[in-house]
MMTF fields as JSON, N, C-alpha, C and O atoms, coordinates in Angstrom:
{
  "mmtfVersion": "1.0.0",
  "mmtfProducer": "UNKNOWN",
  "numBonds": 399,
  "numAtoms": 400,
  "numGroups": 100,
  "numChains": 1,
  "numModels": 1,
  "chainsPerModel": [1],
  "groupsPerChain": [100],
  "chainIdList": ["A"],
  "bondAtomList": [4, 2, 8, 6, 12, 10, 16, 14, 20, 18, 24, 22, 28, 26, 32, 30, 36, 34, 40, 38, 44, 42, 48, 46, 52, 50, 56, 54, 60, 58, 64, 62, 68, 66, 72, 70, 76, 74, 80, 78, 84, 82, 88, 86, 92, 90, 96, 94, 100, 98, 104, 102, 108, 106, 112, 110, 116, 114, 120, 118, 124, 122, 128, 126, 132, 130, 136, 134, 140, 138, 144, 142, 148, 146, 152, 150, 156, 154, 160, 158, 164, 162, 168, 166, 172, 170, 176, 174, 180, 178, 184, 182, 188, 186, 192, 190, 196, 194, 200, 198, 204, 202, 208, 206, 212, 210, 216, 214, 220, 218, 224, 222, 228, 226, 232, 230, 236, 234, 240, 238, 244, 242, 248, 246, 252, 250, 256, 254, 260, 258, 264, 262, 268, 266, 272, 270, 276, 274, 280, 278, 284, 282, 288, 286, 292, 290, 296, 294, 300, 298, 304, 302, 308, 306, 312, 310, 316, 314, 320, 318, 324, 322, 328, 326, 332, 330, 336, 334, 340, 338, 344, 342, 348, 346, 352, 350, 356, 354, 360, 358, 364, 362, 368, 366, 372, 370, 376, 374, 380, 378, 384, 382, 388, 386, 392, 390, 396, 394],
  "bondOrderList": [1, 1, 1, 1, 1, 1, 1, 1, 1, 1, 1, 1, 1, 1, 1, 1, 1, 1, 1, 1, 1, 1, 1, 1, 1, 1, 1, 1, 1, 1, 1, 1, 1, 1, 1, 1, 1, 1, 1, 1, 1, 1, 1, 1, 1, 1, 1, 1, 1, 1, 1, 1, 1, 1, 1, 1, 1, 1, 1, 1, 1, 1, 1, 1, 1, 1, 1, 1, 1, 1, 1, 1, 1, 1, 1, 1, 1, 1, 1, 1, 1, 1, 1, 1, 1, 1, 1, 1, 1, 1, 1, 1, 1, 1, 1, 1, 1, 1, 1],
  "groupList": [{"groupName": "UNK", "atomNameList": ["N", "CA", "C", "O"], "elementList": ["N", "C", "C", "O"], "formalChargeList": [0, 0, 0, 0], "bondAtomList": [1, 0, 2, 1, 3, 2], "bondOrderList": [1, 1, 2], "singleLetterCode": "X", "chemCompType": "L-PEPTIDE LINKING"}],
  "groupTypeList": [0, 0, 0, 0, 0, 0, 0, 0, 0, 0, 0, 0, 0, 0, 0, 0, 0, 0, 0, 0, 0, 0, 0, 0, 0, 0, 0, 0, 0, 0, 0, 0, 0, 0, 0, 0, 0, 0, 0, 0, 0, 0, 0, 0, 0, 0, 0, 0, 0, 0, 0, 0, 0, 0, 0, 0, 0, 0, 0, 0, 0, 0, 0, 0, 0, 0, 0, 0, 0, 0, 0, 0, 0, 0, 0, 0, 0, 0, 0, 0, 0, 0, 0, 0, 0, 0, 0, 0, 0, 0, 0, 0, 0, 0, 0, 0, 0, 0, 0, 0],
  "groupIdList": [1, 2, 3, 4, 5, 6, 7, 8, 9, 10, 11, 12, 13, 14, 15, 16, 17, 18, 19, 20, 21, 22, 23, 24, 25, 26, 27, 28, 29, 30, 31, 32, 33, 34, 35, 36, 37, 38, 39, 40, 41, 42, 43, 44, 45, 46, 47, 48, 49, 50, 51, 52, 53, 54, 55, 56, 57, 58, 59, 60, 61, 62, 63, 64, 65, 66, 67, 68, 69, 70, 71, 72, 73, 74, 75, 76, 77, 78, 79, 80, 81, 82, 83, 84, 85, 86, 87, 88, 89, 90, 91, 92, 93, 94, 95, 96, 97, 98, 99, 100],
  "secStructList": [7, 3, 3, 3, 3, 3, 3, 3, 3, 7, 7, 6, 6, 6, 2, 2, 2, 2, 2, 2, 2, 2, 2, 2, 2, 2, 2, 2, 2, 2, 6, 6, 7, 6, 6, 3, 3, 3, 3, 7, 7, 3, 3, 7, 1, 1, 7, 6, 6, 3, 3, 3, 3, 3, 3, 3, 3, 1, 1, 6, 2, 2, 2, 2, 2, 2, 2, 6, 1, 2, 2, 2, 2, 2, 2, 2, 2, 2, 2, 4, 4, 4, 7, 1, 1, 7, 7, 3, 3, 3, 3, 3, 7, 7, 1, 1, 7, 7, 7, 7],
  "xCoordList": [-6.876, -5.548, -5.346, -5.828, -4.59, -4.108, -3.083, -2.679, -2.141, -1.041, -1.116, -1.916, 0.167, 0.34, 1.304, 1.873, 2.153, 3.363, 3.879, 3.457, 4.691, 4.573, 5.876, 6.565, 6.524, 8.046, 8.19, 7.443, 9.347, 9.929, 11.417, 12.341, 11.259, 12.707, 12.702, 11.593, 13.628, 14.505, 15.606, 16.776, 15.207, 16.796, 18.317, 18.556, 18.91, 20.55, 20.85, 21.229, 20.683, 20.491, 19.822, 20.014, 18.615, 17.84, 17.829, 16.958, 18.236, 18.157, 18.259, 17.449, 18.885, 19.628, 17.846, 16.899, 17.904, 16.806, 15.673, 14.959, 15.211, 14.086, 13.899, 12.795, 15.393, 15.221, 15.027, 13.961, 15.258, 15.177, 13.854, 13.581, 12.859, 11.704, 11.023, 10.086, 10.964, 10.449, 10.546, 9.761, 11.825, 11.809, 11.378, 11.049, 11.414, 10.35, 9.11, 8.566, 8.577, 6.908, 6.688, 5.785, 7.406, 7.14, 6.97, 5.925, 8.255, 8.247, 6.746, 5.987, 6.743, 5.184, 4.383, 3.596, 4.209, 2.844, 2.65, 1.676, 3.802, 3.934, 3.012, 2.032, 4.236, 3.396, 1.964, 1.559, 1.356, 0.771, -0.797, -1.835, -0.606, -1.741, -2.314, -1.72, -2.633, -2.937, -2.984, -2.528, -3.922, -3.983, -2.779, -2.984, -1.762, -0.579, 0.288, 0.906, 0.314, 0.355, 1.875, 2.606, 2.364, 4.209, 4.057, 3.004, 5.553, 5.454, 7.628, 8.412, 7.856, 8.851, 9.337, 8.504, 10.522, 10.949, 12.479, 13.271, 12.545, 13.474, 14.381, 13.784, 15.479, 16.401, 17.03, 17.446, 16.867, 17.637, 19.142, 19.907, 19.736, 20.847, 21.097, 20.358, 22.588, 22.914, 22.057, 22.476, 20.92, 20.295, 19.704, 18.664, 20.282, 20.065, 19.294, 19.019, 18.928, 17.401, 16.187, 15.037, 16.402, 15.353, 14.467, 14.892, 13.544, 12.673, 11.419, 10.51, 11.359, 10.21, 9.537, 10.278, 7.932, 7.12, 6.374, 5.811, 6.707, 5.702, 4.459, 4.999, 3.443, 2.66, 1.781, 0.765, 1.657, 0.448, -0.476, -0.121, -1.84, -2.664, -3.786, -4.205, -4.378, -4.868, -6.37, -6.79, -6.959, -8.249, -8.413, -8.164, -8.996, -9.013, -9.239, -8.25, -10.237, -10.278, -9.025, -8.814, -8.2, -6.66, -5.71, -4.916, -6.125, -5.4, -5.75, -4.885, -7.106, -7.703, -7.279, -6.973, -7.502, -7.022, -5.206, -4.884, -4.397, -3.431, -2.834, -1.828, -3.644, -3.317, -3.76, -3.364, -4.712, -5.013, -4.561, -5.228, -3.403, -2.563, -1.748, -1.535, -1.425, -0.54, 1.036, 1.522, 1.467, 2.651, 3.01, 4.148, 1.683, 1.811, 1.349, 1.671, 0.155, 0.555, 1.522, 1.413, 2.519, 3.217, 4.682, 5.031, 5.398, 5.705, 4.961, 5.931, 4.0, 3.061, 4.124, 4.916, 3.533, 3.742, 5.14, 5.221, 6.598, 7.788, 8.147, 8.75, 7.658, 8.292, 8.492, 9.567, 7.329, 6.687, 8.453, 9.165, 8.378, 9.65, 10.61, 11.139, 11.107, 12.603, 12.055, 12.965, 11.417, 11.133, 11.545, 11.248, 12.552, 13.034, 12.006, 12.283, 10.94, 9.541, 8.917, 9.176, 7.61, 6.236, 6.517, 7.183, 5.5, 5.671, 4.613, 3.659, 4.477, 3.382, 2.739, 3.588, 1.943, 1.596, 0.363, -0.476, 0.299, -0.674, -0.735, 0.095, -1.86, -2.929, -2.355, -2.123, -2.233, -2.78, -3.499, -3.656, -3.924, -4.702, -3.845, -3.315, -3.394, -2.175, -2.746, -3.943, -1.701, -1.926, -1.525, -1.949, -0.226, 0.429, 1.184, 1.764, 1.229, 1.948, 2.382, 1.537, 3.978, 4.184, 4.393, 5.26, 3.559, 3.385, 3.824, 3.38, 5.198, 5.673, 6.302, 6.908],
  "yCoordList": [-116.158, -115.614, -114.526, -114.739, -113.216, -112.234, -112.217, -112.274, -112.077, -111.3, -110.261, -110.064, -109.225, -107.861, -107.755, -108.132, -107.267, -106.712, -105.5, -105.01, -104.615, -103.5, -103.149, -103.615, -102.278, -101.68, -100.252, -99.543, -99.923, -98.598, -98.247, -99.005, -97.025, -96.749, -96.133, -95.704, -95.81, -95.159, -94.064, -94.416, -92.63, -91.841, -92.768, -93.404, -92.625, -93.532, -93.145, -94.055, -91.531, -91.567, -91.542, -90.963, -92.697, -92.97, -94.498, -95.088, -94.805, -96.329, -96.942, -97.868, -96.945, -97.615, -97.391, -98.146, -96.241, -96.188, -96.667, -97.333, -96.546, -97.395, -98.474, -98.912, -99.233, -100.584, -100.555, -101.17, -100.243, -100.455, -100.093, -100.551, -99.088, -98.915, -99.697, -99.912, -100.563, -101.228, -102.691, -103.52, -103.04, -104.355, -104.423, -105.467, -103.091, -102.884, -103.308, -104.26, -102.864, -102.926, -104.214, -104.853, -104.764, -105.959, -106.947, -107.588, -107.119, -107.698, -107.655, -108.56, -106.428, -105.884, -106.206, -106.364, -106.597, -106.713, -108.173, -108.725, -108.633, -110.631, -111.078, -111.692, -110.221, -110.753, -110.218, -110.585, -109.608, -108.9, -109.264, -109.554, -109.17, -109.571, -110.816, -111.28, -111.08, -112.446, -113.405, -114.472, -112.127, -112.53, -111.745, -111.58, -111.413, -111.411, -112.34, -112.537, -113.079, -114.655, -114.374, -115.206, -113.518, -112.951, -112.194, -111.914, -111.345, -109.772, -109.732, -109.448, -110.229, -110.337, -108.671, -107.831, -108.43, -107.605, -108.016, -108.875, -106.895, -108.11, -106.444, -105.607, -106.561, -105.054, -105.795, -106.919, -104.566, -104.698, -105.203, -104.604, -106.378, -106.623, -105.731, -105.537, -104.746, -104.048, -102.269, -101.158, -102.676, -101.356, -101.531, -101.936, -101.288, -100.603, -99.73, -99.382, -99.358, -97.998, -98.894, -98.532, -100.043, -100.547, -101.531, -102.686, -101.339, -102.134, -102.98, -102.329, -104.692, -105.04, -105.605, -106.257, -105.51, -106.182, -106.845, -106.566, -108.265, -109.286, -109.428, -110.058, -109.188, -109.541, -110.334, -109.831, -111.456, -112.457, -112.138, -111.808, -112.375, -112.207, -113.171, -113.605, -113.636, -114.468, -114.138, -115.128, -113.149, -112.828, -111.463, -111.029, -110.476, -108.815, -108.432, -107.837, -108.545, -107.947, -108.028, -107.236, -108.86, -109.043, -107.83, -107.162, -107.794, -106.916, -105.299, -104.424, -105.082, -103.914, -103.149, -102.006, -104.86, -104.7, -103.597, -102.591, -104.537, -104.275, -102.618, -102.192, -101.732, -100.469, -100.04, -98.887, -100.524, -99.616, -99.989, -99.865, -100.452, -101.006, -99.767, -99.121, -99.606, -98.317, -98.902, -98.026, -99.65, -99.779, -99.861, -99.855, -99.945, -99.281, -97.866, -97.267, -97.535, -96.065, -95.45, -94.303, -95.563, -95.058, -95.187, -94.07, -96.511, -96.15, -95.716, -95.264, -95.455, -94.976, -93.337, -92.951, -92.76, -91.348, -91.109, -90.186, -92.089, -91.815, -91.676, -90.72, -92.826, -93.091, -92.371, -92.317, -91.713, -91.318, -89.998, -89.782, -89.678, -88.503, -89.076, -88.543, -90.381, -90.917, -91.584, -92.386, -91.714, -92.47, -91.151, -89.96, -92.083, -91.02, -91.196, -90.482, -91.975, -92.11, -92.776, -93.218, -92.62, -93.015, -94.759, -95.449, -95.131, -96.78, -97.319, -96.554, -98.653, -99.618, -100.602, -101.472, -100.905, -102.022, -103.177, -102.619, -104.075, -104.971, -106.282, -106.916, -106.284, -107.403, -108.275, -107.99, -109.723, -111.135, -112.022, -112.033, -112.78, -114.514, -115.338, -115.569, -116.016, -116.827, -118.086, -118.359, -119.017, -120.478, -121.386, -122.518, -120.984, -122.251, -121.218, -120.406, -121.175, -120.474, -121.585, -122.028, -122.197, -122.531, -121.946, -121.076, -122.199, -121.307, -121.913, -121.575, -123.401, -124.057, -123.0, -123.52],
  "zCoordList": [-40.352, -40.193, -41.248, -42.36, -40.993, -41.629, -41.244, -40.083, -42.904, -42.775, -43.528, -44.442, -42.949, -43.447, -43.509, -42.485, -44.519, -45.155, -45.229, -46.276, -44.578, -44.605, -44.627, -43.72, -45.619, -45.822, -46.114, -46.788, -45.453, -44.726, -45.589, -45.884, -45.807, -45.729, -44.884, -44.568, -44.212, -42.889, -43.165, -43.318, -43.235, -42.603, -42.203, -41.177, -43.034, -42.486, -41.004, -40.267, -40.349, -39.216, -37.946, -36.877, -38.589, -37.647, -37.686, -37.047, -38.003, -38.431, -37.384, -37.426, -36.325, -34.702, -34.385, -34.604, -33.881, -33.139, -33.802, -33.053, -35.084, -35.847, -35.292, -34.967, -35.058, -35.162, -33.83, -33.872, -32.113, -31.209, -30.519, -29.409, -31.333, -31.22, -31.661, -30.892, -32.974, -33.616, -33.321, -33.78, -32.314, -31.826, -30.364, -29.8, -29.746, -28.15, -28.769, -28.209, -29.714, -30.035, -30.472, -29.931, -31.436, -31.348, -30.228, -30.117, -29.167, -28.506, -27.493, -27.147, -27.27, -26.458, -26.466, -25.532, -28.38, -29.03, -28.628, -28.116, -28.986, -29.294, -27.297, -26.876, -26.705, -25.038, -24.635, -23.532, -25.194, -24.807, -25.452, -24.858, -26.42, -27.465, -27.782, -28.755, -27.641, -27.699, -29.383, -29.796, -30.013, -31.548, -32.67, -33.872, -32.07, -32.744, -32.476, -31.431, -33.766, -33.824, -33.973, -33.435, -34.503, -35.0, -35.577, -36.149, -35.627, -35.82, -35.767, -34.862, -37.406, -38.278, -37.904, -37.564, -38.008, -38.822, -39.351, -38.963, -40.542, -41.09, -42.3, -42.976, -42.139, -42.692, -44.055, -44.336, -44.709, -45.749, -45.769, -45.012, -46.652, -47.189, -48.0, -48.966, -47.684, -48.768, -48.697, -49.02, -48.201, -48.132, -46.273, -45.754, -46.041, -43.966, -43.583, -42.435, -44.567, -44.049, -44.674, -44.423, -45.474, -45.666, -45.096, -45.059, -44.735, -42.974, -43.654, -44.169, -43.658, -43.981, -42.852, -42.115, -42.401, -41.367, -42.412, -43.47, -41.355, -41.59, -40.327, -39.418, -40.049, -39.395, -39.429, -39.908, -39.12, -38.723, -37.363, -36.231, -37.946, -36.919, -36.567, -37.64, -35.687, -35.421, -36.432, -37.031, -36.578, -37.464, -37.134, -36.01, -38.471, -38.451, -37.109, -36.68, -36.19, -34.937, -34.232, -33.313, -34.542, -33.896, -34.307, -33.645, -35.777, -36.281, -36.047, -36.017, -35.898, -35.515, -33.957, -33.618, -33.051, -31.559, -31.527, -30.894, -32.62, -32.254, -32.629, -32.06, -33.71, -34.022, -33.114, -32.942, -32.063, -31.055, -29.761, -28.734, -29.836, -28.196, -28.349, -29.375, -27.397, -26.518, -27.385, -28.102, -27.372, -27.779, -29.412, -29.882, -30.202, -31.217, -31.879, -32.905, -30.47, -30.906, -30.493, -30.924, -29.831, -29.054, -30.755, -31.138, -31.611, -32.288, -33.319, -33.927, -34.075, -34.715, -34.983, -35.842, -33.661, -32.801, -33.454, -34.266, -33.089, -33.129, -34.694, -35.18, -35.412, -36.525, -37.64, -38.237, -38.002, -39.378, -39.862, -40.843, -38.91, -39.163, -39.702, -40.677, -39.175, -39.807, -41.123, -41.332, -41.843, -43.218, -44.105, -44.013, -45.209, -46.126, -47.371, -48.335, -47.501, -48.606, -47.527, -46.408, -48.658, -47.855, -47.94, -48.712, -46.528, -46.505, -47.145, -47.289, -47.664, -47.675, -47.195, -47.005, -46.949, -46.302, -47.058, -47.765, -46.977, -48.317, -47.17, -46.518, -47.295, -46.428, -47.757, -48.932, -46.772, -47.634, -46.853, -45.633, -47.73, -47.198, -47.135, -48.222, -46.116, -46.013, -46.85, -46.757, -47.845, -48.339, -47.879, -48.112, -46.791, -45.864, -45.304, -46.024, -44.045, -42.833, -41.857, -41.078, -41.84, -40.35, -39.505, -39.593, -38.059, -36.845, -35.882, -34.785, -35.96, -35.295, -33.878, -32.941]
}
């Protein structure tokens, strides 16, 4: 299992649409994929342009599969413009994940 962590700031006026692109792709990914085990997103309290992904994946080829599904290149393509700084993202080794 991999997870990946990855946070965004967002343009204040892009923020709607961030989030409605970013919860199509998820949803896409979750039916679609088999080894995207969940795919969090989760907005800043207090700060609304601020966007964190949690992704779990069933093992790296899951994770490899999924940069190359149509519905994440497709936001890939949209996003990069509305970020007001660059994003990050940081692989971990999960120590206890419930996947109830």
């Amino acid at each position: 299992m991999i997870v990946v962590v990855s946070s965004y700031k967002v343009l204040e006026e892009k923020i709607e649409e961030f989030k409605k692109i970013s919860q199509e792709m998820a949803k896409e990914s979750i039916e679609s994929e088999e080894g995207v085990l969940r795919l969090d997103i989760l907005q800043g309290d207090g700060d609304p342009g601020r966007f964190l992904f949690m992704e779990i994946y069933k093992n790296e080829t899951a994770r490899k599969q999924h940069l190359e599904s149509p519905q994440f290149i497709s936001w890939r393509r949209a996003v990069p413009e509305w970020f007001s700084q660059g994003s990050t993202s940081i692989s971990y080794i999960p120590v206890h994940i419930d996947l109830k």
